[in-house]
C-alpha positions in Angstrom: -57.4 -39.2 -57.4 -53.8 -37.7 -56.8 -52.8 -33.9 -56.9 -49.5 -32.2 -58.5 -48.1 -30.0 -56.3 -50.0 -27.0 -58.4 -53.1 -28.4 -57.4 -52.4 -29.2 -54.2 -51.1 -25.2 -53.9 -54.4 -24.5 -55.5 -56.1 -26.6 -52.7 -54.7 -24.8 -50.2 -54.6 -21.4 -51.3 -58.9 -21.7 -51.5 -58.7 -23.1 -47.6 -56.7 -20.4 -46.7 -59.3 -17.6 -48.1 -61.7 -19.7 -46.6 -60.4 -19.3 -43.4 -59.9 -15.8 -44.0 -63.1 -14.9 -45.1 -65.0 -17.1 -42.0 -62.6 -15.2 -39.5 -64.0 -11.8 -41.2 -67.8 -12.9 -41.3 -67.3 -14.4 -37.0 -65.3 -10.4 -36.2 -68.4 -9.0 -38.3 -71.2 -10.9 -36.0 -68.8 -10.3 -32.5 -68.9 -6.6 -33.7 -72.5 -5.2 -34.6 -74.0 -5.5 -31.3 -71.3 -3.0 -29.8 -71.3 -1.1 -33.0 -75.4 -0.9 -32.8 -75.4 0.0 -29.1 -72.8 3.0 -29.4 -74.5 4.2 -32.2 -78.0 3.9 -30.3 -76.2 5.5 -27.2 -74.2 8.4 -29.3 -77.9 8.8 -31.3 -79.9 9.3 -28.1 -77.3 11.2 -26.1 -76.4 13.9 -29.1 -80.4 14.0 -29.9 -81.3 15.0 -26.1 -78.0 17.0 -25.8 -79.5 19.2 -28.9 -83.5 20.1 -28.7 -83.8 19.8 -24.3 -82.1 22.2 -21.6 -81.5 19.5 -19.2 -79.4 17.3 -22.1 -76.8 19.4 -22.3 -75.5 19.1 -18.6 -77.0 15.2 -18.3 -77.4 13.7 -21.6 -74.3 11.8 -21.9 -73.8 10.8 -18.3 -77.0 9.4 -18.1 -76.8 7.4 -21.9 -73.3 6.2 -20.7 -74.4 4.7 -17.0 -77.5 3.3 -18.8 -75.6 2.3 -21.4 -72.3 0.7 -19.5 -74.1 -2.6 -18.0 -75.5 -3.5 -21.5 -72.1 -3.3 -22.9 -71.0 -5.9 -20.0 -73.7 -8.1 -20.5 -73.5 -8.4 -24.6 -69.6 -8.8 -23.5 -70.1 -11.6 -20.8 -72.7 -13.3 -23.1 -70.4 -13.3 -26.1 -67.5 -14.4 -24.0 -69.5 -17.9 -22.5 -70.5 -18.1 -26.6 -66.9 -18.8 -27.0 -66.0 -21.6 -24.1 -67.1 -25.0 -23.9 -69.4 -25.5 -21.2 -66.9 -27.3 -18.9 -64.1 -24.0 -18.8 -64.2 -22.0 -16.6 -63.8 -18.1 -16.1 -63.6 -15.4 -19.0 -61.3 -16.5 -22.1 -58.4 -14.0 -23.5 -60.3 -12.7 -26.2 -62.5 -11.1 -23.4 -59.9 -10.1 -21.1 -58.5 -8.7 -24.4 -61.6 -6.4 -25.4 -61.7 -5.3 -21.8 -58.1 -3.9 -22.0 -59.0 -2.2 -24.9 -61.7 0.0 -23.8 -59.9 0.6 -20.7 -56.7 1.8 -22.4 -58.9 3.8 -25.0 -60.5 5.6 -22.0 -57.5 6.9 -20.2 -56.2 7.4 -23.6 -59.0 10.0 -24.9 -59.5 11.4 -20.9 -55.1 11.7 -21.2 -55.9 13.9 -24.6 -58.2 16.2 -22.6 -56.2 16.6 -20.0 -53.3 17.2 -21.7 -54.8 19.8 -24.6 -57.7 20.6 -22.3 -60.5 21.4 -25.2 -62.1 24.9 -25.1 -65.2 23.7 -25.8 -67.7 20.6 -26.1 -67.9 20.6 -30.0 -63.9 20.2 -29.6 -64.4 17.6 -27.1 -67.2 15.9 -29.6 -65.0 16.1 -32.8 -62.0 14.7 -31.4 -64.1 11.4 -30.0 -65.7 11.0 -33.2 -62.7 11.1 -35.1 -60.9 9.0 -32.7 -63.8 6.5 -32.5 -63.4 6.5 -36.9 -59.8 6.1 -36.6 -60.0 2.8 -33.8 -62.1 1.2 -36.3 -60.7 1.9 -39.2 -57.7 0.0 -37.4 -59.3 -2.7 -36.2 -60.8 -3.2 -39.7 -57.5 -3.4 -40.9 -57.5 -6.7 -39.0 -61.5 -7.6 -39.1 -62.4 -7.0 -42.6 -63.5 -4.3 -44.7 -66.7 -3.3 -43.6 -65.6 -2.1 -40.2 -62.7 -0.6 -41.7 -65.3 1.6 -43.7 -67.2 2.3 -40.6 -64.4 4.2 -39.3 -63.6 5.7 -42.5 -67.1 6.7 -42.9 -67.2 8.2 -38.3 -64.3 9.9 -39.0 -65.2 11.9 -42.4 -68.6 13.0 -41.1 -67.0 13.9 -37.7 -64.9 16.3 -39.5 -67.3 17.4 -42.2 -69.6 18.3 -39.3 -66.8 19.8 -37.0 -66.3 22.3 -39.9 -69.4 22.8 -41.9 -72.3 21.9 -39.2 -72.7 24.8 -37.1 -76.0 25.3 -35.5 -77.6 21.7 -35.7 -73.7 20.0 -34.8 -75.1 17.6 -32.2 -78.0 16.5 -33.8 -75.6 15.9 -37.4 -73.6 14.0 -34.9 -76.3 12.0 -33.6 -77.9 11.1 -36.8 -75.0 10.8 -39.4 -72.6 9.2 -36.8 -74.4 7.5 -34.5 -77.4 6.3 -36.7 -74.4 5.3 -39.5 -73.2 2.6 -36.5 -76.6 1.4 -36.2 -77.1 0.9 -40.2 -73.4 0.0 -40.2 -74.3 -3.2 -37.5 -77.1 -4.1 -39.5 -75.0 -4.4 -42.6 -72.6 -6.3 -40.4 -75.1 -9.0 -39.7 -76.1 -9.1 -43.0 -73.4 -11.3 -44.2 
C-alpha cells in the first residue's frame, strides 16, 4: 500500500493530535494530586479560619506546614515516575515545578509588601485570583480543563470578594477549594 502526499499529510496530521491530546491527558494526571491537595488544604484552612477562634490566628500556618511535606513527597514520587531506574538525581521538569512555586511565592509575598493589604479578605481575594489566573496560564499550555479551573478560582474569588460578606471564608473554602478537589477528580477522569 502507497500514500499520496494528501494522505501521507492526513497521516501525520492524526499523529500529531495524537500527540497532543496524550501530552494533555499525562499534564492532566501530573496535575490533580496538587490540584486535590490545595483545594483540600484551602478547604480545611478557610473552614477552621471561619466557625473557630483559634483558626483565624493559626489556621493557615498550621494547613500550610502540614500541608508543605505532602506537596514534596507527591513531587519527589512523580519526579522518580519519570526517570529510568538507572538516572540519577531529580530531572528538569522537577527542578522546573520547583522554580515555579518559589518564584510564585516571593511574587505574591513581593505584592503584599509592596501594596501592603488592609485586611485579610484583601489578602484572600488577591491569592485566589492569582491562583485562577496561574492556572488559567498553565492551561493555556496543559489543556483545557485546567485552563477552566482557573477560570472557574478566579470568577468565584471575585464574586465572593464582592458579594460574600459575612460567610467569605467559608464561600472560599467550599466554592474554591472544594471546586479544586472536584476539578482533580475530573482531571483523572480522562
Amino acid at each position: 500500500m502507497t500514500l499520496d502526499k494528501s494522505g501521507a499529510a492526513e497521516a501525520l496530521a492524526e499523529i500529531g493530535q495524537s500527540q497532543k491530546r496524550s501530552a494533555s491527558l499525562y499534564s492532566y494526571t501530573l496535575s490533580a494530586p496538587y490540584l486535590f491537595l490545595t483545594g483540600l488544604m484551602w478547604l480545611v484552612a478557610d473552614l477552621l479560619f471561619q466557625f473557630t477562634d483559634w483558626g483565624k490566628h493559626w489556621a493557615w500556618i498550621v494547613v500550610s506546614v502540614i500541608s508543605l511535606p505532602i506537596f514534596v513527597v507527591v513531587s519527589v514520587f512523580q519526579a522518580r515516575q519519570r526517570k529510568p531506574a538507572s538516572a540519577k538525581g531529580f530531572d528538569d521538569h522537577f527542578w522546573k515545578a520547583q522554580g515555579i512555586w518559589i518564584i510564585s511565592v516571593i511574587f505574591v509575598v513581593g505584592t503584599f509588601v509592596i501594596f501592603a493589604p488592609s485586611n485579610g479578605r484583601y489578602i484572600h481575594s488577591f491569592i485566589g485570583l492569582a491562583s485562577g489566573a496561574a492556572y488559567a496560564a498553565l492551561g493555556l499550555w496543559m489543556g483545557r480543563r485546567i485552563f477552566a479551573v482557573g477560570v472557574f478560582i478566579a470568577v468565584f474569588s471575585m464574586i465572593g470578594h464582592l458579594f460574600i460578606f459575612e460567610y467569605y471564608t467559608a464561600f472560599m473554602g467550599i466554592v474554591c477549594g472544594g471546586g479544586m478537589m472536584l476539578s482533580a477528580l475530573w482531571l483523572r477522569r480522562v
